[in-house]
N, CA, C and O of each residue as an XYZ file, in Angstrom:
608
protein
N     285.730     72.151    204.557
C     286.243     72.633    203.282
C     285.925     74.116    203.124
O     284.828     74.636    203.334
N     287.099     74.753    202.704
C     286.627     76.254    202.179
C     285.861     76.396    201.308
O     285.975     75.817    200.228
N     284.469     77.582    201.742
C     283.863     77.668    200.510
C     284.835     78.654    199.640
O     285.970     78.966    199.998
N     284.001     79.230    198.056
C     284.637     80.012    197.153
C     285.044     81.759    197.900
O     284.487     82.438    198.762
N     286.134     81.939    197.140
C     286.918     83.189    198.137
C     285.898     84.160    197.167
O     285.523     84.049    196.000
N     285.667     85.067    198.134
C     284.738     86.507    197.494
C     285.969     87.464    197.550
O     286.461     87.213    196.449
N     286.926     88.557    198.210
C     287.861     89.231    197.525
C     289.097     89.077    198.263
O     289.275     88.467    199.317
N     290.010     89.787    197.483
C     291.190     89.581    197.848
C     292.284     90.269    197.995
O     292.223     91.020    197.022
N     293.378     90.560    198.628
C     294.274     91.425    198.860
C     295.653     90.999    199.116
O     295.714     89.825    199.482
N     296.777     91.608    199.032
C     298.068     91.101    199.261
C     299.198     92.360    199.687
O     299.266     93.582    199.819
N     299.888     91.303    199.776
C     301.041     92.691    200.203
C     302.405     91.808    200.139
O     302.717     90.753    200.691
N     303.374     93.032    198.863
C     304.758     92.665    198.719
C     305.758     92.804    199.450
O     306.387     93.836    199.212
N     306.143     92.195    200.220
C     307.158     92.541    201.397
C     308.742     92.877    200.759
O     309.551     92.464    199.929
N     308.542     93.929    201.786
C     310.434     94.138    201.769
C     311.220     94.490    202.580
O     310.924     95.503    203.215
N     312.576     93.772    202.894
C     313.197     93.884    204.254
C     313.856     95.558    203.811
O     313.751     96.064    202.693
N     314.483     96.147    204.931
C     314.810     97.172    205.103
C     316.251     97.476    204.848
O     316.831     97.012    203.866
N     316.832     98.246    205.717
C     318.526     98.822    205.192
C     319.088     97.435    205.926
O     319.879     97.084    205.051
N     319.190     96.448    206.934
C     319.887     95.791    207.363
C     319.732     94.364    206.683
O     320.636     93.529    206.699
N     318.395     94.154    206.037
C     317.742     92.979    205.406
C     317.117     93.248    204.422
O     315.893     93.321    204.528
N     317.719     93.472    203.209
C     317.333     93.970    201.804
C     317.144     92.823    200.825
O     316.522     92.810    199.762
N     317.866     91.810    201.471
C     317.446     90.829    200.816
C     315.894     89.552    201.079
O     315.543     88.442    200.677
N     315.306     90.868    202.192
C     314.119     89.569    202.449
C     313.023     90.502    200.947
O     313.260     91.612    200.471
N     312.075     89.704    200.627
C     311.292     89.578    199.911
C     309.810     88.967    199.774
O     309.944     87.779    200.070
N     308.551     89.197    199.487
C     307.642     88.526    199.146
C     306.333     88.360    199.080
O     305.758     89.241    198.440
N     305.742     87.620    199.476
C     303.794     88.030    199.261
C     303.299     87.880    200.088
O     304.331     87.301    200.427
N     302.615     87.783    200.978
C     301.804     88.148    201.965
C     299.877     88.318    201.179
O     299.467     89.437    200.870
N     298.927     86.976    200.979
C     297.852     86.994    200.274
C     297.175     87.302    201.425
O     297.852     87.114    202.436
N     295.664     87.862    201.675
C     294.487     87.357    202.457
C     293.540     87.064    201.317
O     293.548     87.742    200.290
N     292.488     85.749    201.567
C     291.348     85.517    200.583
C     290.182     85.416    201.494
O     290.120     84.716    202.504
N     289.200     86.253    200.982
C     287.804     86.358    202.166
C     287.197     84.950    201.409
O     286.998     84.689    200.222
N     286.999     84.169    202.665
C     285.851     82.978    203.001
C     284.537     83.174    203.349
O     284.023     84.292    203.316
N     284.011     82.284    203.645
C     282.697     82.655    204.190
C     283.154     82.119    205.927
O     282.347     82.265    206.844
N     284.440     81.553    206.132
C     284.147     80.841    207.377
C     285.409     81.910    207.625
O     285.540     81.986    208.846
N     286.459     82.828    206.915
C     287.063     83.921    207.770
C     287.886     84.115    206.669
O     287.321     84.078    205.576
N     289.251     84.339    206.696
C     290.237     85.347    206.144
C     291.069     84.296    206.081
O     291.314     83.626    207.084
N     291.812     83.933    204.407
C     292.575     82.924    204.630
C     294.322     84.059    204.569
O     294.395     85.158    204.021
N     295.324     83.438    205.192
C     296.410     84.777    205.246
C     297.506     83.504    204.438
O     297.491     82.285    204.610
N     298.120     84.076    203.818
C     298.712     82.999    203.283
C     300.493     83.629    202.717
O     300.796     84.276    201.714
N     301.340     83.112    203.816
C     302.912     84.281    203.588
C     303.927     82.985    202.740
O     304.132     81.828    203.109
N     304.391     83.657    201.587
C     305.815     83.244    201.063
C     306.914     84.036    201.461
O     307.040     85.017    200.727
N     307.701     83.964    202.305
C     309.319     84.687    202.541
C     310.496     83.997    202.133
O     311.062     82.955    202.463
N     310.702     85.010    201.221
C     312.525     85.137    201.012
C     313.528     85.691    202.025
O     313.149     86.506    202.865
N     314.988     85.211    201.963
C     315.952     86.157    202.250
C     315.632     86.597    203.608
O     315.750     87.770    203.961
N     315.124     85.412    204.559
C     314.813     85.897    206.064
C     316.391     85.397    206.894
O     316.834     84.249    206.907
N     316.894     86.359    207.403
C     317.974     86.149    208.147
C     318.296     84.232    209.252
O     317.786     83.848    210.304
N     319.459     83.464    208.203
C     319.350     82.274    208.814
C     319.609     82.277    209.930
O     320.270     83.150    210.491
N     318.854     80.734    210.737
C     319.543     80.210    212.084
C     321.102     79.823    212.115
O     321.627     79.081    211.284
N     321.746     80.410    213.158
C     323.642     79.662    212.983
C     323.266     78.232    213.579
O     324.160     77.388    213.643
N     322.081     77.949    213.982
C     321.966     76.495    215.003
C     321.626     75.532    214.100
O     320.777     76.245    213.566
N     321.563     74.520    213.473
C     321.589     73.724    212.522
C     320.104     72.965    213.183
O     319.320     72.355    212.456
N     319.930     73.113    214.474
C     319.155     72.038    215.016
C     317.654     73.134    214.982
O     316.636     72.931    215.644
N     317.835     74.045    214.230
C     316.709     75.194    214.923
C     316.591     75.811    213.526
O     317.368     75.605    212.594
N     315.416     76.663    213.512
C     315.165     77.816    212.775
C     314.598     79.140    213.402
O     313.816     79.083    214.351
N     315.005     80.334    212.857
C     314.357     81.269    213.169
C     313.133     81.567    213.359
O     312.490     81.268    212.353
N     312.076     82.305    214.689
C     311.078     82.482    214.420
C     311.067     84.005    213.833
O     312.110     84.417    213.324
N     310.064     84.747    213.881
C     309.916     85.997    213.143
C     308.389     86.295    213.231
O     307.510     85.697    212.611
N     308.184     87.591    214.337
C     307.142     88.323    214.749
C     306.427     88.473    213.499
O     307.141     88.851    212.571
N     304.746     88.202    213.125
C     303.974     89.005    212.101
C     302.992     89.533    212.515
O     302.194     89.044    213.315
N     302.947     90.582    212.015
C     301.242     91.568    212.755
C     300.974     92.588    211.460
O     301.859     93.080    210.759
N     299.835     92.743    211.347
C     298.937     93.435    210.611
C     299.046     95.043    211.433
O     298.566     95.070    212.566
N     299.628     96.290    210.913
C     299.391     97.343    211.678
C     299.119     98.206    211.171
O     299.181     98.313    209.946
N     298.590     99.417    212.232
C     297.435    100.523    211.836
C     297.862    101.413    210.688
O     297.081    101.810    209.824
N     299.431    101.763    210.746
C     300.043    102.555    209.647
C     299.619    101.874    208.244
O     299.149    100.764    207.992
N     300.107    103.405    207.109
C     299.320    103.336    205.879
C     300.906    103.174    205.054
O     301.025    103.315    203.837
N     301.732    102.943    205.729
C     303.095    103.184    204.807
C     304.278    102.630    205.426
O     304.270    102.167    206.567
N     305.328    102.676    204.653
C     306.396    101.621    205.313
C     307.876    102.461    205.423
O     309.044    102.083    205.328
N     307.348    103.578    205.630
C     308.091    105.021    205.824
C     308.810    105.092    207.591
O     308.137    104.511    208.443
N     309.632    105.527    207.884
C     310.203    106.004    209.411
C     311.326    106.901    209.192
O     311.590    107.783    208.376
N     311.999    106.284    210.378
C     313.460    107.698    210.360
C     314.546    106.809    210.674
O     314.339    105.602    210.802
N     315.444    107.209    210.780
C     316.632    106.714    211.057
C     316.987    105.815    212.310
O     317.797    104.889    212.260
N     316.378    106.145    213.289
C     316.276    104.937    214.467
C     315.048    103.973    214.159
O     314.995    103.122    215.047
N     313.954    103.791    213.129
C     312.655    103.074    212.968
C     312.483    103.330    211.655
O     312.007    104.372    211.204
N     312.916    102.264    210.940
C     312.872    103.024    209.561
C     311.578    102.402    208.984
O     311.243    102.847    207.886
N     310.881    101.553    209.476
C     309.415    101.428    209.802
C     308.213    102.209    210.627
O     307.044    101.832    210.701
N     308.918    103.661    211.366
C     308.007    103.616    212.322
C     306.647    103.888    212.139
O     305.733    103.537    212.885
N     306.522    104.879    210.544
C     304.873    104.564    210.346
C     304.401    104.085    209.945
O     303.516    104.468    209.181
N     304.709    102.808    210.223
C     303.641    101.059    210.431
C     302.951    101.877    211.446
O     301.747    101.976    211.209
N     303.279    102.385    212.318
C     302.821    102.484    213.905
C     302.694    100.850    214.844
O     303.567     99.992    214.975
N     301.484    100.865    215.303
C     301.458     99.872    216.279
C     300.538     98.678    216.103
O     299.565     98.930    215.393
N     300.613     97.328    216.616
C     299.357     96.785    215.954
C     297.866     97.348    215.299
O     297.390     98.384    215.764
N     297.237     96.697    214.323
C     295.975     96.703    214.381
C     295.323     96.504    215.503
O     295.536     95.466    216.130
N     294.518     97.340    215.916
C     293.505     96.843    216.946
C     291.947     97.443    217.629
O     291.489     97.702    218.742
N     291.601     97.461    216.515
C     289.986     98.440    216.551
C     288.895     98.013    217.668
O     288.032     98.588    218.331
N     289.386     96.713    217.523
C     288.177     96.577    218.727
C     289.201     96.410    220.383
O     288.629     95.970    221.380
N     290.402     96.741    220.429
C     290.467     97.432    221.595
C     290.769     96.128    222.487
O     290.539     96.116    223.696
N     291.308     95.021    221.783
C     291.166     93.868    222.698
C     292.933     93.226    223.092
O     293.827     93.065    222.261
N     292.985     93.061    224.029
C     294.898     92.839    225.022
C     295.290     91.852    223.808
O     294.439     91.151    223.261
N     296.807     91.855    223.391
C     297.407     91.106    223.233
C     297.523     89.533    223.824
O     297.328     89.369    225.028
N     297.788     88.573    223.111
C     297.365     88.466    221.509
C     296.530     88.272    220.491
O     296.764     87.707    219.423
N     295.527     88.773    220.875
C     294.035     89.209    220.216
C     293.760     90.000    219.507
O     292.720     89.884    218.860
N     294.715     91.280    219.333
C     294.208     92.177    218.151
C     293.816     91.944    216.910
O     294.528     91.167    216.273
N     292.831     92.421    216.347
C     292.748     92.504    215.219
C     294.183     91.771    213.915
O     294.168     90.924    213.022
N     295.222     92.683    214.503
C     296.627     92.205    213.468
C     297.851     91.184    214.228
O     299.064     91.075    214.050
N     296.992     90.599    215.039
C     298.265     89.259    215.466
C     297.946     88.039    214.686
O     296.917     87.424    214.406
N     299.073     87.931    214.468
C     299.504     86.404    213.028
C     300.122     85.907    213.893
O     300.666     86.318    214.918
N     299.965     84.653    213.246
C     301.243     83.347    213.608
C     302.690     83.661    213.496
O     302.975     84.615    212.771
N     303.475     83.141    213.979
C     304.795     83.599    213.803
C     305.506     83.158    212.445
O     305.470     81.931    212.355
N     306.057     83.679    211.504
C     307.194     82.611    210.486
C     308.215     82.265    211.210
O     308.825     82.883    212.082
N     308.385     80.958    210.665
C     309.339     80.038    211.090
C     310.362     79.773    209.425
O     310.123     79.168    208.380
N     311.793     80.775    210.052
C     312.621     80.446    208.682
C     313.127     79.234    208.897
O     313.487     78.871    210.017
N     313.191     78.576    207.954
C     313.906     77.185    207.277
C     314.812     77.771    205.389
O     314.390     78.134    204.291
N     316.341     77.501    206.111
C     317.021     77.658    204.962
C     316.415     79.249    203.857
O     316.045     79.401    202.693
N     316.666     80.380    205.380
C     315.457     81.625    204.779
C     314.927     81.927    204.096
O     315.125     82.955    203.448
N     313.761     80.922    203.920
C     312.450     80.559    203.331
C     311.257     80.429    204.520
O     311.258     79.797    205.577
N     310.602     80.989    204.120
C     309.369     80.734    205.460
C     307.804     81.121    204.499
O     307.359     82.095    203.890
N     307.360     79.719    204.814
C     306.019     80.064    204.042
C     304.455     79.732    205.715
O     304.802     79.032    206.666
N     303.363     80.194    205.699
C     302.203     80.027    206.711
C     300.940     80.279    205.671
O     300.713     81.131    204.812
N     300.214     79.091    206.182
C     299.008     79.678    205.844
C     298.137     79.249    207.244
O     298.323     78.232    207.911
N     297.011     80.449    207.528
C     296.205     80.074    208.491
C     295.025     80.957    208.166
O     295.307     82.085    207.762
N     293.880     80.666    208.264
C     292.698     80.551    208.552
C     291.991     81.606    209.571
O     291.479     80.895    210.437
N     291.745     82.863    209.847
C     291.225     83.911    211.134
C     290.581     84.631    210.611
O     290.691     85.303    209.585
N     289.406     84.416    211.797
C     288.192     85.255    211.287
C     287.985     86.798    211.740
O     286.966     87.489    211.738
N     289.517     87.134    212.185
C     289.595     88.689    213.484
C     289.099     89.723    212.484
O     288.387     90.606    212.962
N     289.367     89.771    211.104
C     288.911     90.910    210.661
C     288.553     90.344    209.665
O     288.441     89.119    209.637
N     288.192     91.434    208.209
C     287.527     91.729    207.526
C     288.522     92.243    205.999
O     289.245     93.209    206.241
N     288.619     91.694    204.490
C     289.806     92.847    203.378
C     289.593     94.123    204.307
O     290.406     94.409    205.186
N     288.493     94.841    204.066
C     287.989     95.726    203.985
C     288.490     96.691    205.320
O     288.924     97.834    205.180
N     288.368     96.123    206.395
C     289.684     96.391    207.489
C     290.926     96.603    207.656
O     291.118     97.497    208.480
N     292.156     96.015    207.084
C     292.997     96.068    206.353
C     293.955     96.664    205.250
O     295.103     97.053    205.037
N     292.460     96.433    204.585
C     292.886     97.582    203.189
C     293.785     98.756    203.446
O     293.405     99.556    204.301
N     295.115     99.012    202.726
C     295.339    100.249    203.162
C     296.733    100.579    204.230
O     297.477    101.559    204.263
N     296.713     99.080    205.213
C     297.553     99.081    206.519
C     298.746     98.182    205.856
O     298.796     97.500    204.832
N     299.529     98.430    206.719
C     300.897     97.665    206.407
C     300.893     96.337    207.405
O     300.275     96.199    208.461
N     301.823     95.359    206.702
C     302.401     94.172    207.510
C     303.587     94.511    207.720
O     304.283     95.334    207.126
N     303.864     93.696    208.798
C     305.463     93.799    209.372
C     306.147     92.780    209.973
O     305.632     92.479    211.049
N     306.900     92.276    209.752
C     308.046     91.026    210.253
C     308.727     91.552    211.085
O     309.525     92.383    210.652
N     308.712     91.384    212.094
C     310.003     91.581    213.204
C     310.861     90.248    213.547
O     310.668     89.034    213.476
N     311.917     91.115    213.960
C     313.294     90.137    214.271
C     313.223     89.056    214.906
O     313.878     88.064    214.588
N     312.122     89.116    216.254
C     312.426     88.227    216.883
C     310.881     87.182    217.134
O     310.420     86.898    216.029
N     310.456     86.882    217.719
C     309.181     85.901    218.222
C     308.285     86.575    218.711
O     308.728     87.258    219.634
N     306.953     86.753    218.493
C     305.640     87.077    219.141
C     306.501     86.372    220.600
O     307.222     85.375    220.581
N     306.214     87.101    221.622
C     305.765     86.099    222.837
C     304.458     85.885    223.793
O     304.370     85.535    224.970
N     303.309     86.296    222.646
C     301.998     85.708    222.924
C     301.317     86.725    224.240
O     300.115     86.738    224.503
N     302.538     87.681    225.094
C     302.066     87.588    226.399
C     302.578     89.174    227.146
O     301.987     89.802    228.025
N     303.436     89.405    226.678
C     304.140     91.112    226.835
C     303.093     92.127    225.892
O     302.841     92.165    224.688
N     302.673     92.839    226.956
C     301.622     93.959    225.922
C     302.379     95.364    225.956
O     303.059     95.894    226.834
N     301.951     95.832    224.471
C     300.546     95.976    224.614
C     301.153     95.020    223.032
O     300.221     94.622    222.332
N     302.694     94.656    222.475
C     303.156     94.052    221.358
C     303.652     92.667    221.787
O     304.856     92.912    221.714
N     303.603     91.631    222.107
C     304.566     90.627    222.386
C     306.241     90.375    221.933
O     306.842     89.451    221.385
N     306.700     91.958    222.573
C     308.370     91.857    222.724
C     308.735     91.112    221.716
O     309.212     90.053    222.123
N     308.716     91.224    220.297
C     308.748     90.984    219.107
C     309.980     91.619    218.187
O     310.430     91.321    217.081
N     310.327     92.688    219.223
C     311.417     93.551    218.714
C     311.084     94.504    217.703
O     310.047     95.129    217.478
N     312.697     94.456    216.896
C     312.738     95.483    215.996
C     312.045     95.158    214.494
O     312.015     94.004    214.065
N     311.465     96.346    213.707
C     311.217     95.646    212.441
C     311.569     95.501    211.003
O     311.374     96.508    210.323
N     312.033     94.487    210.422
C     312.729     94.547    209.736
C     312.461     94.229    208.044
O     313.345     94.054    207.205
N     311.044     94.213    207.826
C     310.205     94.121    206.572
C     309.085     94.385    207.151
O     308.630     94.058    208.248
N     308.482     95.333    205.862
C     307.240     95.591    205.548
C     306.806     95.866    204.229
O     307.527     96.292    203.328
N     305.225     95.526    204.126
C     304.499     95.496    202.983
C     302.774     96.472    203.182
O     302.173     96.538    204.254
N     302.410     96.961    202.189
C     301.390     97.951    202.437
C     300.258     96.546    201.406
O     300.442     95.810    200.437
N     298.951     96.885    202.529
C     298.281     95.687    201.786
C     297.028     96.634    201.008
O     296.363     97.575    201.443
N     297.027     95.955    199.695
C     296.250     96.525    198.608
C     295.288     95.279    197.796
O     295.194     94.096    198.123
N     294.741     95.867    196.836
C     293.771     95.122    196.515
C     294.510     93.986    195.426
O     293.834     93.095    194.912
């Protein structure tokens, strides 16, 4: 059982010029046993396969803003979190993947990789396509297409 959460942080997501309609929250709550991460998504681009849903890359990264240019209109997210310097998919900012259903995608999981206080400050980011756990130094995750700056 979780003990009582000591602080907390979130981040409002928002898809970009191609996906304006994604939306949503993105919580972390400090535990004593780690970091609970807890995502509601809107407006995530559907599966055409009826038998399937979309997955959708999430990572915690070093950028302070959800600013870029015209080819990356994310690009200063920059690149994963990763302070302690450790290979993919271990950084500091690798999440579970969302899985859209009827583009809605909610996760909660449980990781003790960092710290609010780490965080604080950095942006999240949804990419288009799937972590693949295994391509470094990002798991070929693609392009990105929401982000949120996480605050207190």
């Amino acid at each position: 059982m979780l003990s009582n959460m000591f602080h907390n942080a979130k981040a409002h997501i928002k898809g970009g010029r191609k996906y304006p309609q994604i939306n949503g929250i993105i919580t972390f709550k400090e535990t004593k046993e780690g970091i609970l991460v807890t995502a509601k998504i809107n407006g995530l681009p559907q599966s055409k396969n009826h038998c399937t849903g979309n997955f959708f890359g999430l990572h915690i990264h070093e950028g302070i803003d959800c600013t870029g240019n015209l080819n990356d209109e994310f690009a200063n997210a920059k690149t994963h979190l990763n302070l302690s310097n450790c290979p993919h998919p271990f950084h500091m900012g690798d999440l579970p993947p969302l899985i859209e259903n009827n583009g809605y995608a909610y996760m909660s999981v449980l990781i003790n990789k960092f710290k609010i206080k780490d965080i604080l400050g950095r942006v999240v980011i949804i990419h288009d396509s799937p972590d693949d756990f295994t391509t470094q130094p990002s798991g070929n995750s693609g392009t990105k297409i929401a982000c949120g700056r996480i605050t207190k």
